[in-house]
C-alpha positions, 0 to 999 in steps of 0.5 A: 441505500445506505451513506457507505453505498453512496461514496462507493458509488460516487468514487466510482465517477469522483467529481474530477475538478474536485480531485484535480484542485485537491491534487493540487494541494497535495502535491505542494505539500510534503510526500508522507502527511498525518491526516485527520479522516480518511477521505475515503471512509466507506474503503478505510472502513472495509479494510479495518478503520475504526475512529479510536485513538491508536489508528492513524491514516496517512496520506503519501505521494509517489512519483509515477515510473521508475520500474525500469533498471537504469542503463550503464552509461560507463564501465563494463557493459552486457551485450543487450544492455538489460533496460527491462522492468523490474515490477517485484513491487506494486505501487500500492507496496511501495508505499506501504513500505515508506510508510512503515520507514516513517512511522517505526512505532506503528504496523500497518493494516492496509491501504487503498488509491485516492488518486492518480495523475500524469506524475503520481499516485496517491494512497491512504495508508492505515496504520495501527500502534500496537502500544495503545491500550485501545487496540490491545483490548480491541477483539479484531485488532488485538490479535494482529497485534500479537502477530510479528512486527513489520508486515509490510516489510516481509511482504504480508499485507493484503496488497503484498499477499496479491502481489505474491499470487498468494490469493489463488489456490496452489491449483492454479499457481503450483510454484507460489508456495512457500515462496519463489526463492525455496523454488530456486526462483524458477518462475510464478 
């Protein structure tokens, strides 16, 4: 087995007082932080990162909840009030997107969890600057370079393609492609 195989398994059961005293740590500090590694480098590695310069990993913090709409506590009211979940976004989109508001120069490539606890979620986000000579002459990253700016914010990164139900054959989900809003938003 290789060094790859053993962090996979081993974050398959982490070492929880570990994590919780990182948690810790993270949650002192601010919500979005540039960090050196990725703490997860078997994942960060299988979703596109390389240790060059023009790739940077960011850790972010997001508060737990807050999917439902809130109630109207004045003005003019519906009969059943309409308190119901509003799931459009996972987590993982979420903070992608914040991400992206942050670091404007950069694309991002993708994302994985770190953890979790009663309050938050915590990612690592991979981002790429599309203005370093390194990536530009690299064979993978190159031609997502090219591609239009701002994936994360039209919903075209891996996590944003799931979320759409765009992973599945138009077989099985008829009603996904090209998209909800050309189907008149009747339904997944």
């Amino acid at each position: 087995m290789g060094l790859t195989k053993y962090l996979r398994t081993s974050w398959k059961k982490p070492e929880i007082k570990l994590l919780r005293k990182r948690m810790i740590e993270w949650r002192k500090g601010n919500s979005i932080i540039r960090v050196q590694k990725p703490l997860r480098i078997d994942r960060a590695r299988t979703l596109g990162y390389k240790a060059k310069k023009g790739i940077t990993v960011v850790r972010i913090r997001l508060k737990r909840g807050g999917h439902k709409r809130p109630r109207p506590n004045k003005g003019r009211r519906t009969k059943r009030l309409h308190i119901r979940k509003n799931l459009r976004l996972n987590y993982k989109e979420i903070a992608e997107q914040r991400v992206a508001k942050k670091f404007t120069n950069m694309e991002v490539l993708n994302s994985y969890n770190i953890g979790k606890d009663g309050v938050h979620y915590f990612y690592e986000v991979i981002l790429v600057d599309r203005a370093a000579p390194e990536i530009k002459s690299d064979k993978q990253l190159g031609q997502f370079i090219r591609a239009p700016r701002k994936r994360s914010q039209r919903a075209l990164t891996s996590t944003s393609r799931k979320a759409r139900g765009l992973r599945s054959s138009p077989i099985k989900a008829p009603k996904v492609r090209p998209s909800l809003r050309a189907n008149r938003r009747r339904g997944n």
